[in-house]
C-alpha positions as CSV (number, residue, x, y, z in Angstrom):
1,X,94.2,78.9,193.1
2,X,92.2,80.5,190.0
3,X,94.2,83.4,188.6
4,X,91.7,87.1,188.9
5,X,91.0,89.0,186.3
6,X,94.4,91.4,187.1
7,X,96.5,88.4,187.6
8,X,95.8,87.8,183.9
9,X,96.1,91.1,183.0
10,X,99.7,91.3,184.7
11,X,100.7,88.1,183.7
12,X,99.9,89.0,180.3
13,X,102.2,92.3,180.3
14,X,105.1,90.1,181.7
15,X,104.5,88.0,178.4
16,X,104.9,90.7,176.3
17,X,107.9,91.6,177.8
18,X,109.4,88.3,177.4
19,X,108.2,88.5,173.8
20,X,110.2,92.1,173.5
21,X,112.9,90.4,174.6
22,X,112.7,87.3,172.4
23,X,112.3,89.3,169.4
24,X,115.5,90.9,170.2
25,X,117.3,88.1,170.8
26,X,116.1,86.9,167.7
27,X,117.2,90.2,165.8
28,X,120.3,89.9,167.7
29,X,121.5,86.1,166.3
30,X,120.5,87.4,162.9
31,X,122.7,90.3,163.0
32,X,125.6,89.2,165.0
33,X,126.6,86.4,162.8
34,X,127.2,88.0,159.3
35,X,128.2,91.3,161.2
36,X,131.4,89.4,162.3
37,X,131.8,87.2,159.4
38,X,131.7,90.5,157.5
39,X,134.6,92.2,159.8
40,X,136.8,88.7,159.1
41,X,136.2,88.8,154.9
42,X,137.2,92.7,155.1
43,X,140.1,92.1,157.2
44,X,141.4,89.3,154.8
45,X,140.5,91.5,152.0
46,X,142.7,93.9,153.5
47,X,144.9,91.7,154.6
48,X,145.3,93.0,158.0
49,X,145.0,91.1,161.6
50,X,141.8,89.2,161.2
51,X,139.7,90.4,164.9
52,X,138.3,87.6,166.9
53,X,135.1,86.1,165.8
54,X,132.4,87.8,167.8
55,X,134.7,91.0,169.4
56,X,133.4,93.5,170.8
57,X,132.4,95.8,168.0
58,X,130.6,93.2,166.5
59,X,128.3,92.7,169.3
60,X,127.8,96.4,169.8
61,X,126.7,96.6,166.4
62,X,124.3,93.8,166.7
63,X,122.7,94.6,170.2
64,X,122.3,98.8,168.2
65,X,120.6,97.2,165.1
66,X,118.8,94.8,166.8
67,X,117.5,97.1,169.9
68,X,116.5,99.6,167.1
69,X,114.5,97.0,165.0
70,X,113.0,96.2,168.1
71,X,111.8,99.6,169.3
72,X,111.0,100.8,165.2
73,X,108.9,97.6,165.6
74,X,107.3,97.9,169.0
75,X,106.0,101.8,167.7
76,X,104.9,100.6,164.4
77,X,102.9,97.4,166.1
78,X,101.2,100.3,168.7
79,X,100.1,102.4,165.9
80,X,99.8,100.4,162.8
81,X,98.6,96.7,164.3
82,X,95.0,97.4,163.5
83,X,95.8,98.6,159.5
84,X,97.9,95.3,159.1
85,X,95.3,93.2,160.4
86,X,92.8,94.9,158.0
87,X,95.2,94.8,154.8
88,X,95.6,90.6,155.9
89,X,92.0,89.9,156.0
90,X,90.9,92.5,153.4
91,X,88.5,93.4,156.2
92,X,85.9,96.8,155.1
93,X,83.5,99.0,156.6
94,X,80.1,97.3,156.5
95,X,78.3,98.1,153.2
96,X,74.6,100.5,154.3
97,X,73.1,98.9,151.2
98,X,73.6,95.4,152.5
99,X,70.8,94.2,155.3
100,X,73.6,91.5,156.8
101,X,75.7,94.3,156.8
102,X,73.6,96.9,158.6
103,X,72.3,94.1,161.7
104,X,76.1,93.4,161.9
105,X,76.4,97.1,162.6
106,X,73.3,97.7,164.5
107,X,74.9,94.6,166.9
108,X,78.6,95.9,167.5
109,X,76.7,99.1,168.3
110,X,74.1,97.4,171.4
111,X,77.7,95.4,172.9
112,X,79.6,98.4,173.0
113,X,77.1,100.8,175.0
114,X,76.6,97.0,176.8
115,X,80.4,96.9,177.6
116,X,80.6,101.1,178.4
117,X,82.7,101.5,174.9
118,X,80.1,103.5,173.1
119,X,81.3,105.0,169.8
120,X,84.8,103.9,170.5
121,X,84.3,100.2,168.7
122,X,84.3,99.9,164.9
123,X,82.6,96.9,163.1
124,X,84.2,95.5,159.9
125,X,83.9,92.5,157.6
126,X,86.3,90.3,156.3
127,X,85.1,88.6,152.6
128,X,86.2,85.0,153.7
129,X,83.8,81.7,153.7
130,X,84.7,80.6,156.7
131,X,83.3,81.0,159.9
132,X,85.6,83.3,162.6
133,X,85.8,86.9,164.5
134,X,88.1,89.0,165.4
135,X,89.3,91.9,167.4
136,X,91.9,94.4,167.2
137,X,92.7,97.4,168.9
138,X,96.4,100.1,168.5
139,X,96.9,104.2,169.4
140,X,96.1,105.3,166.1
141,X,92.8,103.5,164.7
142,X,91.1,102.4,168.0
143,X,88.8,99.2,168.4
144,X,87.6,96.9,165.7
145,X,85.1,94.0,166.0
146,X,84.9,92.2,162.9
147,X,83.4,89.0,161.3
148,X,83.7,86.9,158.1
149,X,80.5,87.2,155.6
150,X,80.7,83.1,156.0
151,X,79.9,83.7,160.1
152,X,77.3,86.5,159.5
153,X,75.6,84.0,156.7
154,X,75.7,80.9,158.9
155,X,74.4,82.2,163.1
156,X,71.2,84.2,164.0
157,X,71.1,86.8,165.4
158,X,71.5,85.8,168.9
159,X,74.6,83.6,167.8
160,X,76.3,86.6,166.2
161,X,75.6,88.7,169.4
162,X,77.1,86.2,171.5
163,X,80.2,86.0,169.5
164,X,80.8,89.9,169.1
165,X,80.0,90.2,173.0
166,X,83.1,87.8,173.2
167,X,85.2,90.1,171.0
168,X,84.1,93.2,172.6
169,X,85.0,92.0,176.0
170,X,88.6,91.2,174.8
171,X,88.6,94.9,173.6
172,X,86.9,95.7,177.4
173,X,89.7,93.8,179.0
174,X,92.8,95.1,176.8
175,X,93.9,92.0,175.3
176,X,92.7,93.1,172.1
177,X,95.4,95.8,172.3
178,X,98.1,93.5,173.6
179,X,97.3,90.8,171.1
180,X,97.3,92.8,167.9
181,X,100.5,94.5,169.0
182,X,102.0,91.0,169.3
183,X,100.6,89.9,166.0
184,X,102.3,92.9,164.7
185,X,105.3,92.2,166.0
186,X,105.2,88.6,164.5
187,X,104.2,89.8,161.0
188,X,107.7,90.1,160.0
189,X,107.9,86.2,160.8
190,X,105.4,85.1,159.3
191,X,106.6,86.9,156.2
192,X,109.9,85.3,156.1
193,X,108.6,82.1,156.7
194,X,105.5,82.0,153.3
195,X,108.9,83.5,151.7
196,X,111.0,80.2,152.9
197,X,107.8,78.2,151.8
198,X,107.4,79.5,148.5
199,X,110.7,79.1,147.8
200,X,110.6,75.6,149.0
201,X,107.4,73.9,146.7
202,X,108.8,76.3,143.7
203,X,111.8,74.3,144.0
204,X,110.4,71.0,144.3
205,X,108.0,71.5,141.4
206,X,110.5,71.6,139.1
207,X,110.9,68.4,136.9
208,X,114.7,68.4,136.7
209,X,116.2,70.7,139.6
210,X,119.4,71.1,140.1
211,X,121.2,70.5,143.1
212,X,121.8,74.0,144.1
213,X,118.2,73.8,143.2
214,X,117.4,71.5,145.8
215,X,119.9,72.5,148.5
216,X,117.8,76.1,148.3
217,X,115.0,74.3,148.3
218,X,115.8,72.3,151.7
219,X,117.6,75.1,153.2
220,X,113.7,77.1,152.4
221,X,111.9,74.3,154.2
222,X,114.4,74.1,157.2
223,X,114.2,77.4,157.5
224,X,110.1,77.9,157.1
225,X,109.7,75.2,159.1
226,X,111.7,76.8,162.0
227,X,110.1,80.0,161.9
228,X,106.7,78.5,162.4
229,X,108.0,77.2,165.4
230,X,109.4,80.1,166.8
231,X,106.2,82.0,165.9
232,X,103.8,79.2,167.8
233,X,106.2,79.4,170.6
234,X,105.7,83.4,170.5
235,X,102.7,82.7,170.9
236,X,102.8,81.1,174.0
237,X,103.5,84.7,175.1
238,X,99.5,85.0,174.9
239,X,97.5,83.4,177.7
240,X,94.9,81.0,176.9
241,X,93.3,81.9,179.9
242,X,91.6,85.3,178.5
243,X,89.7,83.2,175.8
244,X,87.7,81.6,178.9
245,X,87.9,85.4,180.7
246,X,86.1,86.7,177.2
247,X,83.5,84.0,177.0
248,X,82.7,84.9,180.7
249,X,82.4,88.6,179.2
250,X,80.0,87.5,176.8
251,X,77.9,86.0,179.1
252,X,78.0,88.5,181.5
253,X,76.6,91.5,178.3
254,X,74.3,89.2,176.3
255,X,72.5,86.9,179.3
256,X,72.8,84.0,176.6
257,X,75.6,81.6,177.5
258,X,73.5,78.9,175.1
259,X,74.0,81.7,172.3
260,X,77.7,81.9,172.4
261,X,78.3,78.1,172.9
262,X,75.8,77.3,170.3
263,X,77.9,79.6,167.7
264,X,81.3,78.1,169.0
265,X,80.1,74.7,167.9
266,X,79.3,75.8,165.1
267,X,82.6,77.9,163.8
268,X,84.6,74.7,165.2
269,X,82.4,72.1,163.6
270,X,82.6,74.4,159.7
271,X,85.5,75.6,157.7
272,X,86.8,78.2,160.0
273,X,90.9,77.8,158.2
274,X,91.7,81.7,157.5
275,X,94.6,81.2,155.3
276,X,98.3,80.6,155.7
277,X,98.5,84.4,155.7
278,X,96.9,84.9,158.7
279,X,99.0,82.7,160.5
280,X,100.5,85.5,162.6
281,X,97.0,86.5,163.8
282,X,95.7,83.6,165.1
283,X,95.3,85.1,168.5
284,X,93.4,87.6,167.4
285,X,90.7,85.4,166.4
286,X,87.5,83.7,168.8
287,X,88.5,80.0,167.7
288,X,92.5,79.2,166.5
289,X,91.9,79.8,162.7
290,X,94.6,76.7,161.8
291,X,94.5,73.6,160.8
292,X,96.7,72.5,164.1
293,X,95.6,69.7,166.0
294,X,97.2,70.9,169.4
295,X,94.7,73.3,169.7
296,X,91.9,70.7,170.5
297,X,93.7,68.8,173.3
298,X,94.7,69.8,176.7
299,X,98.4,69.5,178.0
300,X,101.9,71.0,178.4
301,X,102.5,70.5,174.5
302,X,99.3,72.2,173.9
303,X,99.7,75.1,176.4
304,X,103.2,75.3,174.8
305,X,102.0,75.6,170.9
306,X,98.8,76.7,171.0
307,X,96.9,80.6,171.4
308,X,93.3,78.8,172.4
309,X,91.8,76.7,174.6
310,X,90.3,73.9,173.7
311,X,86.7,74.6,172.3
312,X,85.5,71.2,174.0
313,X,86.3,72.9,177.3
314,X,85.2,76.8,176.5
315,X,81.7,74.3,175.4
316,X,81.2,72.5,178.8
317,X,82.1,75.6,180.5
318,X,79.5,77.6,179.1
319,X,77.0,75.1,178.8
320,X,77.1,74.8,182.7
321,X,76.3,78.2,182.4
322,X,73.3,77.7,180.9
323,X,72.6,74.5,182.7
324,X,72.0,73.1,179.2
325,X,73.2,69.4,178.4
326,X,75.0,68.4,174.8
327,X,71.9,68.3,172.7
328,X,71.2,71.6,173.2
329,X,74.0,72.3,170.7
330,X,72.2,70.8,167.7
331,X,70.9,72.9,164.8
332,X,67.4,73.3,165.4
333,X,66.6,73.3,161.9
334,X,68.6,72.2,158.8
335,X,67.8,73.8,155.2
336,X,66.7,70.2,154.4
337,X,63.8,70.3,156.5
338,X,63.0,73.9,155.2
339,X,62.7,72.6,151.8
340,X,60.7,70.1,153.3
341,X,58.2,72.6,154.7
342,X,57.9,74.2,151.8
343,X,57.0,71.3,149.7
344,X,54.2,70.4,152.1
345,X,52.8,74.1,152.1
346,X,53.4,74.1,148.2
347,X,51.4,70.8,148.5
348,X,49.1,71.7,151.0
349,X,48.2,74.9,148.7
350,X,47.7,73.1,145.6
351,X,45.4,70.8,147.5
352,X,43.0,73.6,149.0
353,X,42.8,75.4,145.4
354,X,42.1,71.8,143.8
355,X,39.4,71.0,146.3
356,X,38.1,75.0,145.6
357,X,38.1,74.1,141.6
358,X,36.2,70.7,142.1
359,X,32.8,73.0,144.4
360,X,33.1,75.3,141.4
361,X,33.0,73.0,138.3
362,X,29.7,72.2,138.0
363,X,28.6,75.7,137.5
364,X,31.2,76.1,135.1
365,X,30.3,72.6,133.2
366,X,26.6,74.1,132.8
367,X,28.0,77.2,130.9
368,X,30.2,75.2,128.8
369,X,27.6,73.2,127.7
370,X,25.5,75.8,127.1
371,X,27.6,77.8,124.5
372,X,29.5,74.4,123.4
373,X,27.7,75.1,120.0
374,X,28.7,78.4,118.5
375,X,26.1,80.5,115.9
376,X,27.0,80.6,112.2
377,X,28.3,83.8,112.5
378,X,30.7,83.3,115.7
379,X,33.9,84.3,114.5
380,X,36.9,81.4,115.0
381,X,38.3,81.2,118.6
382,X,41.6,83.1,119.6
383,X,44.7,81.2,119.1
384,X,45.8,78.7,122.9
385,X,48.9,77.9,124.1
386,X,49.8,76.0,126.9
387,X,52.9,77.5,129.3
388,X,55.6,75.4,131.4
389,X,54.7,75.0,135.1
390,X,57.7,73.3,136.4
391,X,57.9,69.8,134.8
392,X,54.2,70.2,133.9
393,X,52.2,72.1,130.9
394,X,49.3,74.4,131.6
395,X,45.7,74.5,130.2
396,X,45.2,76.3,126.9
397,X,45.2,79.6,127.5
398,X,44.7,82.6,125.2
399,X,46.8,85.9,124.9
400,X,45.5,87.6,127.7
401,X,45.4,84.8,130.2
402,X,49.4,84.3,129.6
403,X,49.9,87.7,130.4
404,X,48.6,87.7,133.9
405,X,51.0,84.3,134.5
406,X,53.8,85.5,136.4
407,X,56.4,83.0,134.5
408,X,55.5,84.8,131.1
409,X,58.1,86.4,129.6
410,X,60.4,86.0,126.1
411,X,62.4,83.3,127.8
412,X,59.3,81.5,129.0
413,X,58.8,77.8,127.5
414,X,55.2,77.3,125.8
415,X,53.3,74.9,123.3
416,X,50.7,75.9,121.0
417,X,47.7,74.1,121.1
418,X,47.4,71.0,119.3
419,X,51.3,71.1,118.5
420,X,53.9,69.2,119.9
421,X,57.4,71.2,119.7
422,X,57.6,73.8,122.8
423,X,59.6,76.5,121.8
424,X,60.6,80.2,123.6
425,X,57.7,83.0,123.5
426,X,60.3,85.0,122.0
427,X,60.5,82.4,118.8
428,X,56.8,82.4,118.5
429,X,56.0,85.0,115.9
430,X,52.6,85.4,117.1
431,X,53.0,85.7,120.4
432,X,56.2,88.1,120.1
433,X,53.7,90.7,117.5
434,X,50.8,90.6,120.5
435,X,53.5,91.5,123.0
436,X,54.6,94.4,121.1
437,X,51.5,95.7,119.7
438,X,49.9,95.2,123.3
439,X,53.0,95.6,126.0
440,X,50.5,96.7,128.6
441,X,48.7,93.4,128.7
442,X,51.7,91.5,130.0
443,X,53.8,93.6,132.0
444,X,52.3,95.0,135.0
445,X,53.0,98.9,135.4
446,X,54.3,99.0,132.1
447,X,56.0,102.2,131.3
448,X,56.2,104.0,127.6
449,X,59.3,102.5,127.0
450,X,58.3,99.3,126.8
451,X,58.4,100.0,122.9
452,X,62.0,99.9,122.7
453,X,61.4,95.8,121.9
454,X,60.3,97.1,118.5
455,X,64.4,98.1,118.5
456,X,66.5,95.3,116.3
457,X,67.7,93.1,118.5
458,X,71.8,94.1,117.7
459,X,70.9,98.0,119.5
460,X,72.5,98.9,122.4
461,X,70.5,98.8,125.7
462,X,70.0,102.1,127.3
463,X,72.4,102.4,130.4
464,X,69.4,100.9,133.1
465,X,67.7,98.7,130.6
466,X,67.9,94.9,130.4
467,X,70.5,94.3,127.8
468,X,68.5,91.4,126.2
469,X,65.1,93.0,126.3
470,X,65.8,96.8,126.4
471,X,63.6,97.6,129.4
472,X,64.2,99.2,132.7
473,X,65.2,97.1,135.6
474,X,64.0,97.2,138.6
475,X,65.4,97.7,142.1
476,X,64.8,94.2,144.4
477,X,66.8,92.8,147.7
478,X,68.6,89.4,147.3
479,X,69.9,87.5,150.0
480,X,70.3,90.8,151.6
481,X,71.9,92.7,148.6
482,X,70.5,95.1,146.6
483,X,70.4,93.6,142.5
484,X,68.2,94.9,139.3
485,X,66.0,92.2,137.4
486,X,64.9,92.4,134.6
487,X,60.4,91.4,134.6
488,X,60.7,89.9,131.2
489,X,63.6,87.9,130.8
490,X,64.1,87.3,134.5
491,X,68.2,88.3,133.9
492,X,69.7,89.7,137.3
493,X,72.4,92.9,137.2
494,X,74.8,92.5,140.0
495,X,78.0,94.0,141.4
496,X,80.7,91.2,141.2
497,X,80.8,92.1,145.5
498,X,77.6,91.4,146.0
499,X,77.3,88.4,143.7
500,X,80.3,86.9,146.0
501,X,78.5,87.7,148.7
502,X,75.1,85.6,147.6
503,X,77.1,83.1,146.8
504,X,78.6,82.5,150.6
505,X,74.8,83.3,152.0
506,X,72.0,80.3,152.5
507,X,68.9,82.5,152.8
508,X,67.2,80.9,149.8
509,X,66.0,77.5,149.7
510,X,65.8,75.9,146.5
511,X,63.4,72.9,145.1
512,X,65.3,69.5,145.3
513,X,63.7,68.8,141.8
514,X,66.1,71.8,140.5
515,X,68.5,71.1,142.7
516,X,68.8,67.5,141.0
517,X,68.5,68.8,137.7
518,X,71.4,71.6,138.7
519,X,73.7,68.3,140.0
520,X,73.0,66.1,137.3
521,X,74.0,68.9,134.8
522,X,77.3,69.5,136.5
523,X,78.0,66.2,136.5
524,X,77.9,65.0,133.1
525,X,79.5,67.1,130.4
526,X,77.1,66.0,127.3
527,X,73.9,67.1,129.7
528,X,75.9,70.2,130.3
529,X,76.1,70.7,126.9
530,X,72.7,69.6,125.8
531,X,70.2,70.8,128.4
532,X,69.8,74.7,128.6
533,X,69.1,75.9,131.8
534,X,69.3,79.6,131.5
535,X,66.1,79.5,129.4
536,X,67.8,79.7,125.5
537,X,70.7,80.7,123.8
538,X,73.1,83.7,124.9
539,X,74.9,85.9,122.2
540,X,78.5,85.8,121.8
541,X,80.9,88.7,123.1
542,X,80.3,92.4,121.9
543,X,76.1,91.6,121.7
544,X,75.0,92.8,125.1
545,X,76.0,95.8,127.1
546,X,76.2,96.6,130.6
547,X,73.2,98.4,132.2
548,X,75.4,100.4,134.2
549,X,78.3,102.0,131.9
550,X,77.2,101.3,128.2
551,X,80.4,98.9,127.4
552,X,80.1,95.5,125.6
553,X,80.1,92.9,128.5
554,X,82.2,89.6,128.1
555,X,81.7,86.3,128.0
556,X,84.0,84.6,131.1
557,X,83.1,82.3,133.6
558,X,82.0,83.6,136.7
559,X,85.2,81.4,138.1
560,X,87.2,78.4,136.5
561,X,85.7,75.8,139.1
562,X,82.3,76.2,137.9
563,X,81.5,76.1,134.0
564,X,78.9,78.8,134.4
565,X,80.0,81.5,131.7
566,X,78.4,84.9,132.5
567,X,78.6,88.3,131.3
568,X,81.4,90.8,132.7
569,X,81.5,94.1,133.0
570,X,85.3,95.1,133.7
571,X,84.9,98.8,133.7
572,X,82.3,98.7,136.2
573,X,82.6,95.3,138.0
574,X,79.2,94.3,137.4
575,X,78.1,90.5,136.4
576,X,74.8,89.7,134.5
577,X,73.0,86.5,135.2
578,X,70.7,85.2,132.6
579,X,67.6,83.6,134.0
580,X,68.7,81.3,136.8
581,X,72.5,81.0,136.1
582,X,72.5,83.0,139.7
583,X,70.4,80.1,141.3
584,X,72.8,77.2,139.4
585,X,76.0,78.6,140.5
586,X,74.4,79.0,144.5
587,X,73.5,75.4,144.3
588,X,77.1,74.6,143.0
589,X,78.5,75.9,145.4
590,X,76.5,74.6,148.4
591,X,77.2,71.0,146.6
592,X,80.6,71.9,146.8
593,X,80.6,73.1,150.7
594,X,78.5,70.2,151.7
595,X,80.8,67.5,150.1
């Protein structure tokens, strides 16, 4: 017969019993055993009547300690359970200033009024890559829903509706409060048991270890192993049932059972591994956040190891729902055929203001022709370059008609005319004297301080100017994070949060020429050495300061697995990106995911 909603509910309470009682046990063993062995060394020591190996008072003394772990426990798991799950997952507030932050928000807030819990239901965000949620609940900090910034980069919005409908209905039904206090109570565990582990591989990576080394080494692994046993048998204490019962939830706030199986496909298909850390709080989360197989497969072993039901059955469940067949589950569309739309628009454009040049030119041939031949007097024409347009060069084009092109700037490539060596605008002497003695020609909405480029180049930048050209920056949203770029050099300012944050999130699509060119550079040391994709050399450490505070920024890599060197701020925890070293290190890293 299926089980009801109470029968779930009240088998669920019985569990937590049992765990109560397991964990006692379990403090019990522990404490028993040296109590007594304890009793028998001070009785030799004394050399008195050695008692009997477990008597009486050692077993008293046990069931006190371990019955007072227990119930110290218990309260700290019903008041604390939500803090600890924070402090694991380094889970925040969401950030106002951040757009995926705020439709998270706006989203937690619709499901609760949905599910009745208005105002009683907090939304948080964990920094992770991967793709999970989560929902906690104790007596002191109330409801959480919370996702990583990998799942709020990755599903729509109806996706991420769909999966915090399933976390709000766990908070709806109580098991959010029943599951975090058992997490809590399994903390400890999990504790002892990354202790055992560490203890273990430090052991084994030593290149001559002694055997005591390796007996504590063995013992560690025995014992780490064990524990993550007990803690997946603990878990058991947890019915898989109210997975299905929240999925059912879902459906029944949002309409959308396609939603929610779409976004379940896709957390199970991605990287959705939370950490060995986090191994006590698997329940907690909407798909099991290890790497163990059991939780994919049906089955007394799997029932007996494992918090979630399969998400092959929560899939055909739901999709009956929706009376929706297996292909309904594809993506729609991939970010290859994005870029593919947006070459054919890019070509589509370039075609219809081609075909508009060819019904103009014969108007324009006539006036050509007319003044080809220029009086005596005429004096000699204006000096021409010709500007990079992608892996093309421009017409000539004077002064003025560089200014109004929106890639000029003092890292912008150009050729004079009739030469053959490009070079930087900012390393052509003429060009670099008309941008100074006319800075309203080539930057729109110039303001007076434009004349700080007359400053020697070794001058600090005012705190808000762009530390290479010493203007203001301006305010702009990317990927859904607020940065300052600077107009001329096209350098970005960025908090080292929300730089981490641009990197997880796939809202821009970038050219597969630059892409290859990005690839290729990675690849090969001598073209990562040779070819300069940041637009020109960058000054060594102490030459640039930070925007935000004043102080001399540092050279570092943004991080070791990518040899993108950046410039740090460590007062203020700000990053600033030359010209496209943001974009090389977002295609780095999407290589990296993909592969």
């Amino acid at each position: 017969m299926t089980e009801t909603y109470l029968d779930i509910q009240a088998g669920q309470r019985r569990r937590t019993l049992i765990l109560l009682f397991v964990v006692f046990a379990v403090y019990f063993a522990a404490f028993l055993v040296p109590v007594s062995l304890a009793r028998q060394f001070s009785a030799v020591a004394h050399r008195t009547q050695p008692p009997t190996l477990f008597d009486e008072r050692s077993v008293a003394t046990a069931l006190f300690v371990g019955l007072a772990l227990v119930l110290v426990q218990l309260w700290f798991a019903r008041t604390h359970a939500v803090r600890m799950v924070l402090d694991a997952l380094e889970a925040h507030a969401p950030d106002p200033a951040d757009r995926y932050h705020r439709r998270l928000r706006n989203i937690v807030d619709e499901m609760s009024v949905a599910a009745g819990l208005s105002g009683r239901v907090r939304a948080v965000i964990s920094p992770s890559m991967a793709l999970s949620a989560f929902a906690a609940q104790d007596a002191r900090s109330g409801a959480i829903v919370g996702v990583t910034e990998g799942l709020l980069s990755r599903l729509n919005r109806a996706e991420t509706q769909a999966v915090v409908a399933h976390e709000v209905s766990h908070i709806r039904n109580g098991d959010a409060r029943l599951t975090a206090i058992t997490c809590a109570l399994l903390a400890p565990f999990a504790f002892v048991a990354n202790l055992a582990a560490r203890i273990s591989e430090s052991a084994a990576d030593e290149e001559s270890p002694s055997p005591y080394a390796l007996g504590a080494g063995g013992i560690a692994g025995l014992l780490s192993g064990l524990v993550l046993v007990l803690m997946r048998l603990i878990c058991t204490t947890i019915s898989r049932e109210r997975e299905l019962q929240a999925d059912a939830g879902a459906v029944e706030l949002t309409r959308n059972p396609l939603a929610l199986a779409r976004a379940l496909h896709r957390v199970a298909r991605r990287h959705h591994f939370m950490g060995s850390q986090t191994a006590a709080f698997s329940p907690i989360f909407v798909v099991d956040p290890t790497t163990s197989a059991l939780s994919e497969r049906e089955g007394w072993l799997s029932s007996l190891f494992s918090s979630h039901p399969p998400v092959a059955m929560r899939l055909k469940t739901l999709l009956e729902m929706a009376h929706a067949g297996p292909e309904s589950l594809d993506e729609s569309r991939s970010p290859a055929h994005v870029l593919e739309d947006m070459e054919a628009l890019r070509a589509g454009r370039a075609g219809h203001e081609e075909s508009e040049a060819s019904q103009a030119s014969p108007s324009s041939e006539t006036e050509i022709s007319e003044s080809a031949v220029p009086a005596a007097d005429t004096p000699p024409p204006p000096p021409r370059w010709h500007i990079a347009e992608g892996d093309a060069w421009s017409a000539p084009l004077t002064f003025d008609e560089l200014a109004r092109e929106e890639s000029f700037g003092p890292n912008a490539w150009v050729m004079p005319l009739g030469g053959n060596s490009p070079t930087l605008v900012r390393a052509d002497s003429l060009l670099l004297a008309a941008m100074r003695r006319e800075p309203s020609k080539w930057m729109k909405n110039a303001p007076a301080e434009i004349a700080n480029l007359a400053r020697p180049p070794t001058d600090a930048a005012p705190v808000g100017a762009c530390p290479h050209c010493l203007v203001p920056l301006h305010r702009q949203e990317y990927e859904g994070v607020p940065v300052e770029s600077c107009t001329l050099c096209g350098g970005l300012f960025v908090k080292e949060i929300y730089a981490r944050r641009i990197l997880i999130r796939r809202e821009t699509a970038f050219a597969p020429e630059f892409r290859r060119k990005v690839l290729d550079w990675a690849a090969d040391w001598n073209i990562r050495r040779e070819v300069d994709l940041s637009g020109g050399s960058l000054p060594s450490f102490g030459e640039l300061h930070c925007p935000a505070c004043g102080q001399a920024l540092a050279r570092r890599f943004f991080n070791y697995q990518y040899a993108i060197v950046v410039d740090r701020c460590f007062l203020c925890r700000s990053v600033w990106f030359d010209r496209e070293e943001l974009e090389i290190l977002q295609v780095l890293v999407e290589a990296t995911e993909g592969n």
